[in-house]
C-alpha positions as CSV (number, residue, x, y, z in Angstrom):
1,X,27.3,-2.5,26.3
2,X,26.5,1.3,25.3
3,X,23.4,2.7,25.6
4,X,22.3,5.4,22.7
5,X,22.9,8.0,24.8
6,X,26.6,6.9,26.2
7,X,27.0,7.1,22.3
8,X,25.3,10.5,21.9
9,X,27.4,12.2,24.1
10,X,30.5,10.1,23.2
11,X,29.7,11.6,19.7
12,X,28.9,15.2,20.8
13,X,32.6,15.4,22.6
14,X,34.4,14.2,19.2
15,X,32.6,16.3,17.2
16,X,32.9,19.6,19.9
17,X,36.8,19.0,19.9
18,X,37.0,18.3,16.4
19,X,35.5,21.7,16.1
20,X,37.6,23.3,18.4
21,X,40.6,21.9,16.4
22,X,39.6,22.8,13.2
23,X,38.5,25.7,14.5
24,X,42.3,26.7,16.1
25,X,44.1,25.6,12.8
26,X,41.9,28.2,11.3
27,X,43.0,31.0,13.5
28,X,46.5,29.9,13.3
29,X,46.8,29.8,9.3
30,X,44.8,33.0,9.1
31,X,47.2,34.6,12.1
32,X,50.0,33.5,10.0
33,X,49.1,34.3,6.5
34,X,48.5,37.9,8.0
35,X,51.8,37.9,9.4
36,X,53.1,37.2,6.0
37,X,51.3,39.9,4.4
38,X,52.5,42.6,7.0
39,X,55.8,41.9,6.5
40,X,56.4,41.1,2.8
41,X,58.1,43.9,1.2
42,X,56.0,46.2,-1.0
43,X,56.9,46.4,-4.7
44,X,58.1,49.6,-5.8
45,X,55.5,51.1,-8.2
46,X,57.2,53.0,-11.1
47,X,56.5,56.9,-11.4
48,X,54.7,57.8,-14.6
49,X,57.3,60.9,-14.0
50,X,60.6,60.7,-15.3
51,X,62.8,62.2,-12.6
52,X,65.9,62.8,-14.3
53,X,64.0,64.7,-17.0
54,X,62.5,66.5,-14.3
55,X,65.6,67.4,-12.5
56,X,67.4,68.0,-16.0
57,X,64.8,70.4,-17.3
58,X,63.7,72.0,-13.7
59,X,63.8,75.5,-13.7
60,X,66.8,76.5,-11.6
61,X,67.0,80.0,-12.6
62,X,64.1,80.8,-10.8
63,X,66.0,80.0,-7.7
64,X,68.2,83.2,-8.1
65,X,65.2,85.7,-7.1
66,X,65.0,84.0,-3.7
């Protein structure tokens, strides 16, 4: 038969690796959701400048005095 404290420390260990594992998973997921992040691809945010307008209307003539 247990004793309270067989139980007690029976208890503690379950609970100490239960912590432990919940504890890895949670590294894990967070190593791997950083992972993620670090490599998706960044969207390409659209210029508020329209460069073919500002290559069309650039001033090239300027160039000649250089």
């Amino acid at each position: 038969m247990h004793t309270d404290t067989e139980s007690n420390s029976m208890l503690e260990a379950i609970l100490s690796e239960q912590l432990t594992s919940f504890g890895l998973i949670g590294v894990e997921v967070l190593v791997i959701v950083g992972s993620l992040y670090a490599i998706w691809p960044e969207r390409q945010k659209k210029s508020d400048i329209d460069v073919d307008a500002a290559v069309r209307n650039a001033p090239y003539h300027l160039l000649k005095k250089l």
